[in-house]
C-alpha positions as CSV (number, residue, x, y, z in Angstrom):
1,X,2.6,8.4,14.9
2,X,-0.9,8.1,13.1
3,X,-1.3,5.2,11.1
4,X,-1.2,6.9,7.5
5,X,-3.2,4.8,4.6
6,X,-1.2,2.8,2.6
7,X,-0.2,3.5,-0.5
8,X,-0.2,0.0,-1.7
9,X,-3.9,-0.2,-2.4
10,X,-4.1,3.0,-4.6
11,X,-0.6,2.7,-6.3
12,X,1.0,-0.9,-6.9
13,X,-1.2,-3.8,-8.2
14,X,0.7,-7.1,-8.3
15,X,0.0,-9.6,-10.7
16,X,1.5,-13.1,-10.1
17,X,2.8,-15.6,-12.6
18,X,-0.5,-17.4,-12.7
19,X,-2.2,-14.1,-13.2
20,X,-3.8,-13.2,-9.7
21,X,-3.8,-9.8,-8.4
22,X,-3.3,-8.6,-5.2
23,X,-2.5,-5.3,-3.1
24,X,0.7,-6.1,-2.4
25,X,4.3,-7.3,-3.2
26,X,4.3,-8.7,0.7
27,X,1.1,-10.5,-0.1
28,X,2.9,-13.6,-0.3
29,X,0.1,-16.1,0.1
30,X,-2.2,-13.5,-1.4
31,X,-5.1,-12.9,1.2
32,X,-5.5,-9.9,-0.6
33,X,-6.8,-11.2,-3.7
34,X,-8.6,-9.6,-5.9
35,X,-9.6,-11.8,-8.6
36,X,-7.6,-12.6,-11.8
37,X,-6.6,-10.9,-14.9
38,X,-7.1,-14.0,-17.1
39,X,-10.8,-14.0,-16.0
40,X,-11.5,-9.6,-15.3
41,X,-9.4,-6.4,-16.8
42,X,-7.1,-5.4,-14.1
43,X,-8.7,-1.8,-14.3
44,X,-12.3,-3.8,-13.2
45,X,-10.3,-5.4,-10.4
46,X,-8.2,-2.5,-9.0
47,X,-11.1,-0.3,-9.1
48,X,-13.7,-3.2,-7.8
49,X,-15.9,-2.9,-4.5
50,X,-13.8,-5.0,-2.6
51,X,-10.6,-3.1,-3.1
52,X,-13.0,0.6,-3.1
53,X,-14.1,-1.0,0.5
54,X,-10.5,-2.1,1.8
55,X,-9.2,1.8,0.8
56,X,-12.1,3.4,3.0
57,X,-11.2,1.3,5.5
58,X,-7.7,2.8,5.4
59,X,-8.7,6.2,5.1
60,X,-11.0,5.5,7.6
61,X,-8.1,3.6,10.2
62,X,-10.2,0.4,10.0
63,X,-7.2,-1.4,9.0
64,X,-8.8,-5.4,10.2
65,X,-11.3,-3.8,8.0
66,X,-8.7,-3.2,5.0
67,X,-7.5,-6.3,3.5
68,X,-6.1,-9.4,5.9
69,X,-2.7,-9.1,4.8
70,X,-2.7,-5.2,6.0
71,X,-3.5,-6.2,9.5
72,X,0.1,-7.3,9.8
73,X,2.2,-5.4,7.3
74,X,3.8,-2.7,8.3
75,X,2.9,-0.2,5.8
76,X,6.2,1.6,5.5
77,X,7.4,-1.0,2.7
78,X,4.7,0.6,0.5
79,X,5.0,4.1,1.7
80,X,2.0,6.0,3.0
81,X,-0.5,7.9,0.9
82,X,-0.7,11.7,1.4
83,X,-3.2,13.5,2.8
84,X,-4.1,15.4,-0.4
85,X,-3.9,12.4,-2.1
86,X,-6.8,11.5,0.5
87,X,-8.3,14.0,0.1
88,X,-8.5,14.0,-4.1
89,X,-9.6,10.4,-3.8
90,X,-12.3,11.1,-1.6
91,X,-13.7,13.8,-3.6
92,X,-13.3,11.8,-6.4
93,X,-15.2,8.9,-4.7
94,X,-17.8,11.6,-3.8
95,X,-18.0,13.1,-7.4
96,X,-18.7,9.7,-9.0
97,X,-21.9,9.0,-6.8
98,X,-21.5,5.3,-6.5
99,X,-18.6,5.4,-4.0
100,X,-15.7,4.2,-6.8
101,X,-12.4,6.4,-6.5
C-alpha cells in the first residue's frame, strides 16, 4: 500500500504546556516544531511556509522532506488524509497564488 499523506499536518495542531506547537501528538521531543503561540497566532503557524512545505512534501511522497518526526511515524496513529481532501487543498493552494492551503 501507497503511503497516503498524513492527516496530522492538516488536522491536529498540538500545543504543549509551555506553548510550542507541533504536528503531532507523537512528536514527543518536538522536531516538528513550528514556533510558539506565546510569540505567533496558531492560525500564522499552522498555516506558515514551513508547515505549507512539509504538507507538499506529503502530498508529494517526499516524506524525509515532510517534517523529521514523519520519517519514522507510522502515520496510521493520525489517520491518512483523503484523496479529495488532496485534492481541495491543492486547489486551494493553487487558488490562493502564493502556494498557502
Amino acid at each position: 500500500m501507497k503511503r497516503p499523506p498524513c492527516a496530522g499536518l492538516w488536522r491536529t495542531p498540538m500545543v504543549h504546556v509551555d506553548g510550542t506547537v507541533t504536528t503531532c501528538c507523537l512528536d514527543e521531543h518536538l522536531e516538528n516544531r513550528l514556533g510558539n503561540v506565546r510569540e505567533q497566532p496558531l492560525m500564522a503557524l499552522w498555516h506558515g511556509e514551513r508547515i505549507e512545505a512539509w504538507r507538499l512534501a506529503q502530498v508529494e511522497g517526499r516524506f524525509e522532506d515532510s517534517g523529521p518526526a514523519c520519517t519514522r511515524c507510522n502515520w496510521r496513529s493520525a489517520g491518512a488524509l483523503t484523496e479529495a481532501e488532496v485534492a481541495a487543498w491543492l486547489r486551494r493552494r493553487a487558488a490562493s497564488g502564493n502556494g498557502a492551503g
